[in-house]
C-alpha positions in Angstrom: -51.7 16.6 66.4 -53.6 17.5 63.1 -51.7 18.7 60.0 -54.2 20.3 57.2 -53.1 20.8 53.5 -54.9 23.3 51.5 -52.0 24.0 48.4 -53.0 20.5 47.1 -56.0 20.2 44.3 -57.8 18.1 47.2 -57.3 19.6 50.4 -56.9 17.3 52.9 -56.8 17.0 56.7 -54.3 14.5 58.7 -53.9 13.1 62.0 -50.1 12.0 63.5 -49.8 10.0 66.5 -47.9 11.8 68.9 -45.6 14.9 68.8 -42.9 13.0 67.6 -44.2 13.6 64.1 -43.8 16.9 61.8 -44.8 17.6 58.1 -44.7 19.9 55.5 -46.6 20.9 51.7 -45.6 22.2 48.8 -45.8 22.8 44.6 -44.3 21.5 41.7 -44.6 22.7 38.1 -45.5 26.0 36.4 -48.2 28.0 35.4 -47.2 26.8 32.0 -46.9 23.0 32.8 -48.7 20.6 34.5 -48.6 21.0 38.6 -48.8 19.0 41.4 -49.6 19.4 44.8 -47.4 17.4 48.0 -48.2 16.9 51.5 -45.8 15.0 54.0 -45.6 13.8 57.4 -42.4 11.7 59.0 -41.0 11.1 62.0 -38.8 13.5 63.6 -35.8 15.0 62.8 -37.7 16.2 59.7 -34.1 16.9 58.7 -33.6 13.3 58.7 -36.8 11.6 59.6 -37.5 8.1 60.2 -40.1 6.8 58.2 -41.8 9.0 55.6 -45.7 9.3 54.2 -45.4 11.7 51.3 -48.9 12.3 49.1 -49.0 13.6 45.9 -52.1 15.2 43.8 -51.9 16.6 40.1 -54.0 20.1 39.3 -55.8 18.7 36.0 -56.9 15.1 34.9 -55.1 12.7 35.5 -55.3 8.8 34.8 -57.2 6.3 36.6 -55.5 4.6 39.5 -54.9 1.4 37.8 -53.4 3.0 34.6 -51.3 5.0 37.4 -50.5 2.1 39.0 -49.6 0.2 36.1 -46.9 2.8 34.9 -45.3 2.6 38.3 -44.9 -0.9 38.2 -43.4 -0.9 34.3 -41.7 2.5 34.8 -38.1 0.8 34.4 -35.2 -0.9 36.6 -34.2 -0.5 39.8 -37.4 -1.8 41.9 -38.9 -4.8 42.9 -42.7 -5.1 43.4 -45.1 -7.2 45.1 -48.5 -8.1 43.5 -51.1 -5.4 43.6 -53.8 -5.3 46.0 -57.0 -3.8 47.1 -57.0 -1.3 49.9 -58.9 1.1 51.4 -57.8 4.5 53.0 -60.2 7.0 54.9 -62.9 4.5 53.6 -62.2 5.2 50.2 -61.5 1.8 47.9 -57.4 1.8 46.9 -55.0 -0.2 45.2 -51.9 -0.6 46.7 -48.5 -2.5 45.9 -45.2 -3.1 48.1 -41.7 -3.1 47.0 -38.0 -2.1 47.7 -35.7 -0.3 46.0 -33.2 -3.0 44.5 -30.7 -0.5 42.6 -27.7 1.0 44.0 -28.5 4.6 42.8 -32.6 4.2 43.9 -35.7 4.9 41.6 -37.9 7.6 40.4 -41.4 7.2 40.5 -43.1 9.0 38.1 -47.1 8.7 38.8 -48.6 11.4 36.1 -46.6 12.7 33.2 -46.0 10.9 30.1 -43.6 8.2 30.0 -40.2 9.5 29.6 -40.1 12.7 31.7 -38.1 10.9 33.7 -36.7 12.6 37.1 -36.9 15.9 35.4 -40.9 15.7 35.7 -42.6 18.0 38.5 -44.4 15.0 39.8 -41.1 12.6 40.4 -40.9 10.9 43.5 -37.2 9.5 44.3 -37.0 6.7 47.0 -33.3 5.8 47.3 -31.3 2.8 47.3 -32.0 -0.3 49.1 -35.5 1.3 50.9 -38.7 -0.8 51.0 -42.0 1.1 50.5 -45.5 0.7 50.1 -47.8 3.0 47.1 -51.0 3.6 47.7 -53.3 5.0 45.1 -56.8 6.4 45.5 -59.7 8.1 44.0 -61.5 11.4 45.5 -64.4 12.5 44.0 -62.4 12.4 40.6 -58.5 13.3 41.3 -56.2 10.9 41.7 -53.7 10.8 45.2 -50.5 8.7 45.1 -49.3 7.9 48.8 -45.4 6.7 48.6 -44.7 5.2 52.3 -41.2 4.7 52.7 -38.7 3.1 55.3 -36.4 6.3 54.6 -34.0 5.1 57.0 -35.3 2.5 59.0 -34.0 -0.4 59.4 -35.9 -3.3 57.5 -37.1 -5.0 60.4 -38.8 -1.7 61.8 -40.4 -0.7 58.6 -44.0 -3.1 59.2 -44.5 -1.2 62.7 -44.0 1.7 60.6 -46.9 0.9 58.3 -49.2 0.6 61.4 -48.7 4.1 62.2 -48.8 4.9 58.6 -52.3 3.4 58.5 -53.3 5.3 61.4 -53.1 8.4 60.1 -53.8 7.2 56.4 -57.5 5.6 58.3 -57.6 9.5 59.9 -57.5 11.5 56.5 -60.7 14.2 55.6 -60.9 15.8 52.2 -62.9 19.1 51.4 -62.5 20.8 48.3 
């Protein structure tokens, strides 16, 4: 089954495994403010799925993926991160860092606004407490995409055979526009 998303500022094309998978996109922001574009895929119940690969693009610039990156990792308490690594997604070089969740009331990722927009920003990303999750973030052809893979649910020990699915359809993504 193939999901497209045109409302992001790079439309994008995705394949899911099986029918066991649905998805969804959507806006942030204003006219007035800075927007961002979402696309998301988890297992079902998509009222309470079981694993979760959300992507996020900003409408506008935006920094590179290391300064992003970098402001993820420093972007206070509340999560515990791996070393960053090199990646590649849909053939496209990445950088990529795992991590979990270590606070009791979870953590906003904020990938693009300035520091202290806090979870008030169109572009934040909550993961809640105790989850583990992977970010991803690439270039294409100039805009940045942030890919937050999350357990969202699963039980710790399920969460790796999670990420090979969620490289599956990551290694399955086309962009146009």
């Amino acid at each position: 089954m193939s999901y497209r998303a045109d409302s992001l500022a790079v439309a994008l094309r995705m394949t899911v495994p099986d029918g066991n998978w649905g998805g969804g996109q959507w806006q942030t922001g204003t006219a007035s403010r800075s927007r961002f574009g979402w696309a998301a895929v988890g297992r079902l119940p998509l009222a309470d799925p079981r694993g979760l690969l959300t992507i996020e693009t900003a409408f506008g610039p935006t920094p590179s993926a290391a300064a992003i990156v970098a402001r993820l990792r420093s972007a206070g308490a509340g999560a515990t991160f791996g070393k960053t690594t090199r990646a590649r997604v849909a053939g496209l070089p990445a950088l990529q860092v795992d991590g979990s969740v270590s606070a009791a009331t979870g953590h906003v990722f904020v990938p693009f606004s300035p520091r202290g927009a806090g979870a008030r920003a169109p572009d934040a990303y909550a993961i809640t407490a105790w989850e583990r999750f992977r970010i991803i973030v690439l270039d294409v052809g100039g805009s940045r995409l942030v890919v937050f893979l999350e357990s969202f649910g699963l039980p710790a020990r399920q969460f790796p055979a999670f990420l090979g699915e969620a490289d599956t359809i990551l290694g399955s993504l086309e962009f146009s526009g």
